[in-house]
Each structure stands twice: as structure tokens, then as C-alpha cells.
C-alpha positions in Angstrom: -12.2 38.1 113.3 -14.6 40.8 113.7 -11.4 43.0 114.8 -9.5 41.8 111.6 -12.5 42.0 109.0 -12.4 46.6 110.7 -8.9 46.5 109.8 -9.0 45.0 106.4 -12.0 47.4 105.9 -10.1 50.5 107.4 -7.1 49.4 105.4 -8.8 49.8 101.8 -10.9 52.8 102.4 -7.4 54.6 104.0 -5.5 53.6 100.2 -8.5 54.7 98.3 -8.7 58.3 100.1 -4.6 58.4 99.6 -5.1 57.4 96.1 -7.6 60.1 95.4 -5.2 63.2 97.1 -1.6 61.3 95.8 -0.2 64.6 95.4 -1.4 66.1 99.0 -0.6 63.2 100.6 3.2 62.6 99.0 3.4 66.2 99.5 2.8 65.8 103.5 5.3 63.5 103.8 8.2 65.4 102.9 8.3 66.8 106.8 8.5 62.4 107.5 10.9 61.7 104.6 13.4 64.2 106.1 13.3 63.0 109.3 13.0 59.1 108.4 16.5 59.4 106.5 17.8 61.0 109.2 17.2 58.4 111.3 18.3 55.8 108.5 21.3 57.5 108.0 22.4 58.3 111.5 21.7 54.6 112.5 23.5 53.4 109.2 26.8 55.8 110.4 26.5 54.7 113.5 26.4 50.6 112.7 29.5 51.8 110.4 31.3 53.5 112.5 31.3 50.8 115.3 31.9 48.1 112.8 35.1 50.1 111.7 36.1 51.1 115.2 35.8 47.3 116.2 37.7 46.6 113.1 40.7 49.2 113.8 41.1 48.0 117.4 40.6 44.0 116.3 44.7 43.7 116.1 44.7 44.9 120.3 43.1 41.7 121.0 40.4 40.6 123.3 43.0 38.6 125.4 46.2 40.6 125.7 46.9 42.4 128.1 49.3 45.5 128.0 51.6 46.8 130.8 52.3 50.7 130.7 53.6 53.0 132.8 50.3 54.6 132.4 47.0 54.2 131.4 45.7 54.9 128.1 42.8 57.0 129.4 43.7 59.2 132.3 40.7 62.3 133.6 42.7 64.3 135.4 46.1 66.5 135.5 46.8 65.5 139.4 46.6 61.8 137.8 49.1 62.6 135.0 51.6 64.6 137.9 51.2 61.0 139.8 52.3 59.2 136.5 55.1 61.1 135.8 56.5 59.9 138.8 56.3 56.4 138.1 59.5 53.9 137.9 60.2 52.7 134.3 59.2 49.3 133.6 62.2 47.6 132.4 63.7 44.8 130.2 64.5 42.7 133.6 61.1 43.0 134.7 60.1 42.0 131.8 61.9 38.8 131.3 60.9 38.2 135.6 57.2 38.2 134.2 57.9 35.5 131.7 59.0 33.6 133.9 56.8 33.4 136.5 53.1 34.4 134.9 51.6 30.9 135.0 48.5 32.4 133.2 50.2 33.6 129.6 50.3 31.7 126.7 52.7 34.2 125.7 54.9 37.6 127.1 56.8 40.0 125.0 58.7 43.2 125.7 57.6 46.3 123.3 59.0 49.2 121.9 58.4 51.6 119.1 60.3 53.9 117.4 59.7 56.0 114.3 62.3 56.8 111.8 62.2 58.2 109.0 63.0 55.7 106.4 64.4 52.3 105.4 66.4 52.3 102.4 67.3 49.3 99.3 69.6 50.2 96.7 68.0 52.9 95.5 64.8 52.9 97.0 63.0 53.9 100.5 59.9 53.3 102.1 59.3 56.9 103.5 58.4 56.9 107.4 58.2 53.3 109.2 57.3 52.4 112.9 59.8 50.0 114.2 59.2 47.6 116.9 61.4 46.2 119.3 60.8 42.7 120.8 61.2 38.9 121.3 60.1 36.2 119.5 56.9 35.9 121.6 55.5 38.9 119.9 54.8 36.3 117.2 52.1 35.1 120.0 51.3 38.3 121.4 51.3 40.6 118.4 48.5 38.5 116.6 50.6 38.7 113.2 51.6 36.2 110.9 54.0 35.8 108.3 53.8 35.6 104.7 57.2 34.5 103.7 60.2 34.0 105.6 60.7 33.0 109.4 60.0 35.0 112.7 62.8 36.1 115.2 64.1 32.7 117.3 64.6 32.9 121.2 68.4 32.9 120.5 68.1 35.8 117.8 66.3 38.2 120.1 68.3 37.6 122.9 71.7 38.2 121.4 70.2 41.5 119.6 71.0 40.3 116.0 71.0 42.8 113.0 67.8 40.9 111.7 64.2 42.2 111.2 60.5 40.9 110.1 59.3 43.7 107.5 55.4 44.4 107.1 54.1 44.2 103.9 54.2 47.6 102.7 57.7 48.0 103.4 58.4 44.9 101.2 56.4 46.1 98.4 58.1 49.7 98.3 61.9 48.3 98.5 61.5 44.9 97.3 60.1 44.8 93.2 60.4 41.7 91.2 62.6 40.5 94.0 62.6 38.3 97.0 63.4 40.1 100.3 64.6 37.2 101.9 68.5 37.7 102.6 68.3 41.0 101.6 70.2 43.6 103.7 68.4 46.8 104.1 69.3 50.2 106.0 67.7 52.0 108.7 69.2 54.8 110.1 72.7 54.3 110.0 71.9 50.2 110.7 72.4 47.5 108.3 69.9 44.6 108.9 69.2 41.3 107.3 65.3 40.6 106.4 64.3 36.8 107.6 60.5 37.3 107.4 57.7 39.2 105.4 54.5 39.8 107.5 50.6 38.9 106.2 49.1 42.0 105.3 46.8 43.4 107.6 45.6 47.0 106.5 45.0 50.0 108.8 43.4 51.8 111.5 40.3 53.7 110.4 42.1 54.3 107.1 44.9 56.5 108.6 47.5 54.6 110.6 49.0 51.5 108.5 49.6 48.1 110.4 51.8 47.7 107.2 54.1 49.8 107.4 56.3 48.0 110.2 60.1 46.5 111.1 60.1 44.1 113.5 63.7 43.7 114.9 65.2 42.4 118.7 64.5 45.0 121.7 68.4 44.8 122.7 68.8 46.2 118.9 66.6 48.6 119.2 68.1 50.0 122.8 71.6 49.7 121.1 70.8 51.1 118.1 68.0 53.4 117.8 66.7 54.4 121.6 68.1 55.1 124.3 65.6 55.2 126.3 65.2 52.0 128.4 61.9 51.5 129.1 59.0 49.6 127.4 55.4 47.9 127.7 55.0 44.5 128.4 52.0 42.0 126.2 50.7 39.5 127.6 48.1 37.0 125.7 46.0 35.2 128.2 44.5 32.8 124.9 41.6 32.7 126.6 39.2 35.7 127.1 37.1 34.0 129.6 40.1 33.8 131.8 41.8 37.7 131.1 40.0 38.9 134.7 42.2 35.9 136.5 45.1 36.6 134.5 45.1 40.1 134.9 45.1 39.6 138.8 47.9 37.7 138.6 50.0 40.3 136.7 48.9 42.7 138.8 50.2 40.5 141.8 53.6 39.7 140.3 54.5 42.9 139.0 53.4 44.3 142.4 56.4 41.9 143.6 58.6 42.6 140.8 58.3 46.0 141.2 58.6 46.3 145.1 54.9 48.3 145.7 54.5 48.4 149.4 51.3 46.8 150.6 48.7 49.2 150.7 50.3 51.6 148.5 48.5 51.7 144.8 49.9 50.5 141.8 53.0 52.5 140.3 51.7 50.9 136.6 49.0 50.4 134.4 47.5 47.1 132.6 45.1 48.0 129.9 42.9 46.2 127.6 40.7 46.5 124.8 38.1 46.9 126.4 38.9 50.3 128.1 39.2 51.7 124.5 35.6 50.3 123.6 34.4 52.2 126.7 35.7 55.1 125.6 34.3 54.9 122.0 30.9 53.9 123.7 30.7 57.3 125.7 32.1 59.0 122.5 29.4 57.4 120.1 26.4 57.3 123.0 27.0 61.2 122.4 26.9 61.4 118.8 24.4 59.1 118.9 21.9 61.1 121.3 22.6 64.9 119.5 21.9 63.2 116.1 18.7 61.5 117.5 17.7 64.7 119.1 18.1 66.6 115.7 16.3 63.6 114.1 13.3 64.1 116.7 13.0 67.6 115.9 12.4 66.9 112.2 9.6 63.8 112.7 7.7 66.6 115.3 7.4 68.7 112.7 6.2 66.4 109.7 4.4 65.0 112.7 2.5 68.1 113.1 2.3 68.5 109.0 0.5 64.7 108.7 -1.7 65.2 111.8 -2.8 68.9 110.3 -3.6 67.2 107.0 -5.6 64.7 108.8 -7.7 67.0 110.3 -8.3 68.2 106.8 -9.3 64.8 105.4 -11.3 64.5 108.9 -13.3 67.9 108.1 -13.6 67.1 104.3 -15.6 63.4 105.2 -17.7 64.7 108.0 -20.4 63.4 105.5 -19.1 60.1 105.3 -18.3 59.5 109.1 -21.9 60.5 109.4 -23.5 58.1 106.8 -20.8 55.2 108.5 -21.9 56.0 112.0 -25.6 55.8 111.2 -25.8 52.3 109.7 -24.0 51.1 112.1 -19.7 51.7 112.4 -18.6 51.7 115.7 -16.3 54.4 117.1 -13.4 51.5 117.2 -14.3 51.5 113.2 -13.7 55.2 112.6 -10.8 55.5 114.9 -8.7 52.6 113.1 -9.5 54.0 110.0 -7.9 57.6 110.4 -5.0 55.7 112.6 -4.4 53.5 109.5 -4.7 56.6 106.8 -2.3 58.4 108.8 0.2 55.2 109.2 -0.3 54.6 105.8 0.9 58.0 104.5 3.6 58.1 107.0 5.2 54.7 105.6 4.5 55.7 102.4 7.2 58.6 103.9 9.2 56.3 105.2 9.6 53.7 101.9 10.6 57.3 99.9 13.0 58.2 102.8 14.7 54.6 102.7 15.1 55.1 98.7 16.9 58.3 99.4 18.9 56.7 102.2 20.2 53.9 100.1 21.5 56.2 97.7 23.2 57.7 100.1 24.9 54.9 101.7 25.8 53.5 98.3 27.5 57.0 97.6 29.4 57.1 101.1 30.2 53.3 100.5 32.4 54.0 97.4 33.7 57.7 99.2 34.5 56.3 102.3 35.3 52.6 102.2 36.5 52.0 105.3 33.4 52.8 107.2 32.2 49.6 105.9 28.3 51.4 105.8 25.6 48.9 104.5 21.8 49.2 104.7 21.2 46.8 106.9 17.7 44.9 107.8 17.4 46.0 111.6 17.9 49.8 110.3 15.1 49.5 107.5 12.8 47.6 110.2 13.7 50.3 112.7 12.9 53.6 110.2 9.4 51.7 109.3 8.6 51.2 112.8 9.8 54.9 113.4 7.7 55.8 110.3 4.5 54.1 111.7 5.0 55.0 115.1 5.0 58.7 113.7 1.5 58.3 112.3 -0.4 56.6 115.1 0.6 59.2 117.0 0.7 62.3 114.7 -3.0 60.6 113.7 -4.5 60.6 117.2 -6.5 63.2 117.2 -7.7 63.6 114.4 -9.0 59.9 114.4 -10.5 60.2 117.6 -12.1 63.6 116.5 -13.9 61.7 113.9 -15.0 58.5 115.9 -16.3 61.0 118.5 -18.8 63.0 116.4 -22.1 62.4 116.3 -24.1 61.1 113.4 -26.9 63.5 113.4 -24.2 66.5 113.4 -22.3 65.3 111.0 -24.9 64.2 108.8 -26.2 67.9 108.5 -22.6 68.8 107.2 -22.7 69.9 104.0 
């Protein structure tokens, strides 16, 4: 209580002296206002940027796994030499893994290929990614349909002149009209549209999920690639099981692809989670150069609040005096400079968050697919910044004071 009652006391005597310098004291803080929205706004990009990278990379899935003839990440050029080398991975192989992966709730074959435009009467759609592949990839692929049906079992595997547009494409060929039945041309391809995929926006604002044809893979080999290889998806359905499943690919294309025993793998199987590694190292170093800069600025209003304290310090030597000889212990003193400093230094930090949020709400309307928000654990964390700033910028000072003696400071004029 007694500890509380020095507080409370510290607490009022600290608002009175900032009350009676305002203008010094809002003044000091500009050093901790600069420095707390730096922190606010670096941990605000940062909560953004992760949100939208999570976001981008949400349509990977945690449970599918994809087999390349390469990784997605490789370090070094002897690795890429090794690569190159590497047997195609195959339609045949494909279908081999379907039917023996016990693990997958679904398996699909995959291949892309950009053209550069689907036409309708009289419109086109510009550049679209088309994508070669069974009727699993309605498992695999994570999409869903908006009107329309998906490719059948039967449809894939005879390599119909069908396709499952995205959304975009349907809005930029299709006005006032349904695309169901319609025939549209790509390349020098006619194909009937069955389906009309869910819209599903883009990554980090560039690449659009949107902008798609779905159509068989034997369709895609006859028509627009000839180029016979392609990945492999396989959803597991359950992401507590993807380490299990992922051995057992690794075991059956091991067979399917005749690896000798002790020789390593001639493919890759990747996973979202390698890409979130690779953000992580990529954001860990943003992260620590922006924190570093952000150091640099609180030292400096640091050393501007602990210099001002030393002022306020000299300028009550009379008053520490008077306190000390009725009675105020050296704890007494001590808190009160601690809490004068803290005090100024929030007072810092609540300007810096005004500024921040103005910021953010700027940014927010600029750049809307950061998805940026102010969010409760980064205000809590640029307080706590702020206040950690002035116990420690208010140290010496504080203990300067609870250390004099009353008889010297008394004769201070």
C-alpha cells in the first residue's frame, strides 16, 4: 500500500511538472514520436504484409502436395546442372500415382500454358493462363464453380474440346449472356464452355486467379503444347497427415520412376510451407533493418528526454531537498523522475499512434491489398516501447536526484 500510495503521489507531482513546461515537454518528444511511428508503422507493414502473403499463397493449400521436376527454391547452380538432368514426369506416371497413393483424397495431372487470348464473337479476354488437367483438379485445385459443371472422368480422358472458364474471362466475353454452351476460341481451338468458376481474386494484387481456362491435359498436349511433361497435385485432406502422405509419394514415385536404392530423388515434392519459409527469411530481414533504423531514432529522443530530465532534475534541486528532509525516501524520488520521464514519453507515444493511424488509413485506401489495420497488439507494443524508452532514458537522471543529499540541495538556490 505504502508502495502504491509513492506511486499515486509520484504520478500527480510528474503531470503537474509536465503541465507547467507543456510546450518543453511536447517539444522533447518529437525525437520519441518519430521513432514510436516507426515502430507502429513497420509492425503495421509487417502484420500486412504477412496477412497478404498468407492470403496470396491460401489457394496452394496446406495439404496438397505438388510433384516437380524441381524444386521451387533451389541455392545453388551445381543444383540447377543436377536438375536439368532430371527425367520428365509424365502423364503415365501420373495416372500410376492415382492408382496406387492410398493417402490422397485426390490426384491430378497439371499444365499451364499462356496464350494470348480467348476470343467470342467480337470480343477477347487479352492474355489467359490455361490449365490442363482431370476432373480431380476440382479436389485438388481448391476451386469451385459458380455456374455450370466441372470436367467428368470420361471428358478428361477422351480430351474433349470443353473448358471451365474463371470468372474474369466470363465477364470479358460473356455480357448479358449465359456462357453455358457457348463456343469460344483459343488459338486456333474451338471449345465448348460447361462451367464458370467462383471468383477468387489475385496474388498480392498482380497475378489474377481469374483469369483462367480449365480444359483436359490430352487437349492441351494435342492442341497447345507439345511438350509432354507436367506436375502432379496431390490433396492429402488432412494436414496432420501431409508428412505420412508425402512419404508415401516419395516411395511410389521412387518405384514409378525406377530411382536405384541409394541414389537420391530425380524429383521434387513441394508444399506450402517451403514458400512460407522463404517469406519468413525474406520478412525476418526486412523486419530486423527496419527495427535497427527504428532503434536508432528512439536512442536519440532517448538521449533528448533523458537530457531534459536532467534539466527538470537541476531546476527542483530545491524541491528534492525540502522532500528529502521531511522525510521522502530515495525509492520516492527515484519513481518520481522514472514516472515524469514515462509519462512524457507516452505522451510521445499517444501523438506518434495519432500520426500512425493516419497513415495506415491512407495506405489502406492506396494499397488495399495489403489488408493494413491498426491492430491492438501493435498499439500495446508502441506503448510498451514508449514506456520502456523513458524508464530507461529517465535512469539517471532519477537516480541523480534520489542520491543527493538534503543539506546540499537545500543550499541550492
Amino acid at each position: 500500500m505504502k508502495l502504491l500510495a509513492e506511486i499515486t503521489e509520484g504520478t500527480r507531482i510528474s503531470f503537474e511538472a509536465i503541465r507547467g513546461n507543456l510546450l518543453r515537454s511536447v517539444l522533447t518528444t518529437i525525437g520519441i514520436v518519430i521513432g514510436i511511428v516507426t515502430v507502429t508503422l513497420m509492425a503495421t507493414a509487417m502484420e500486412g504484409l504477412n496477412g497478404a502473403f498468407r492470403d496470396a499463397i491460401s489457394f496452394i493449400g496446406t495439404d496438397v502436395l505438388y510433384v516437380d521436376q524441381r524444386e521451387w527454391f533451389i541455392d545453388s547452380s551445381t543444383k540447377w546442372d543436377a536438375i536439368g538432368k532430371r527425367s520428365k514426369i509424365t502423364l503415365p506416371q501420373v495416372r500410376a500415382v492415382e492408382r496406387a497413393m492410398s493417402m490422397a483424397k485426390g490426384v491430378a495431372p497439371s499444365v499451364m500454358h499462356q496464350i494470348d487470348s480467348v476470343r467470342f464473337k467480337n470480343r477477347s479476354s487479352g492474355m489467359v493462363m490455361l490449365i490442363g488437367t482431370n476432373d480431380q483438379f476440382l479436389v485438388t485445385g481448391g476451386v469451385t464453380l459458380s455456374s455450370g459443371r466441372f470436367l467428368t472422368k470420361s471428358e478428361a480422358n477422351a480430351n474433349r474440346d470443353l473448358c471451365v472458364v474463371g470468372s474474369e474471362v466470363a465477364e470479358k466475353l460473356f455480357v448479358n449472356e449465359s456462357p453455358l454452351g457457348q463456343k469460344i476460341h483459343a488459338g486456333n481451338e474451338s471449345l465448348e464452355v460447361i462451367g464458370v468458376l467462383e471468383k477468387r481474386g489475385s496474388v498480392l494484387g498482380q497475378m489474377s486467379l481469374d483469369n483462367q481456362m480449365i480444359i483436359p491435359i490430352g487437349k492441351m498436349f494435342r492442341g497447345f503444347r507439345w511438350d509432354p511433361s507436367c506436375t502432379i497435385q496431390v490433396k492429402v485432406g488432412d494436414p496432420a497427415h501431409i508428412e505420412a502422405a508425402r512419404e508415401e509419394l516419395r516411395g511410389l514415385l521412387r518405384k514409378i520412376r525406377k530411382v536405384p536404392p541409394g541414389q537420391g530423388d530425380d524429383f521434387a515434392i513441394n508444399q506450402q510451407e517451403q514458400l512460407l519459409a522463404q517469406f519468413k527469411k525474406v520478412s525476418t530481414v526486412i523486419a530486423t533493418s527496419g527495427f535497427f533504423i527504428t532503434g536508432l531514432s528512439l536512442f536519440v529522443g532517448g538521449i533528448g528526454i533523458m537530457n531534459i530530465m536532467f534539466v527538470s532534475v537541476a531546476e527542483r534541486t530545491h524541491e528534492i531537498g525540502i522532500r528529502k528532509a521531511i522525510g521522502a525516501k530515495r525509492r520516492t524520488i527515484l519513481l518520481q523522475f522514472l514516472i515524469e520521464a514515462a509519462s512524457i514519453c507516452l505522451l510521445g507515444g499517444t501523438i506518434a499512434l495519432g500520426i500512425a493511424a493516419g497513415v495506415v488509413a491512407v495506405a489502406r485506401h492506396f494499397l488495399p491489398v495489403m489488408k493494413v489495420a491498426l491492430s491492438p497488439s501493435v498499439v500495446l507494443l508502441a506503448l510498451a516501447v514508449a514506456l520502456v524508452t523513458g524508464v530507461i532514458s529517465g535512469f539517471l537522471p532519477a537516480w541523480r536526484a534520489a542520491r543527493m543529499s538534503p543539506v546540499d540541495a537545500l543550499r541550492n538556490e
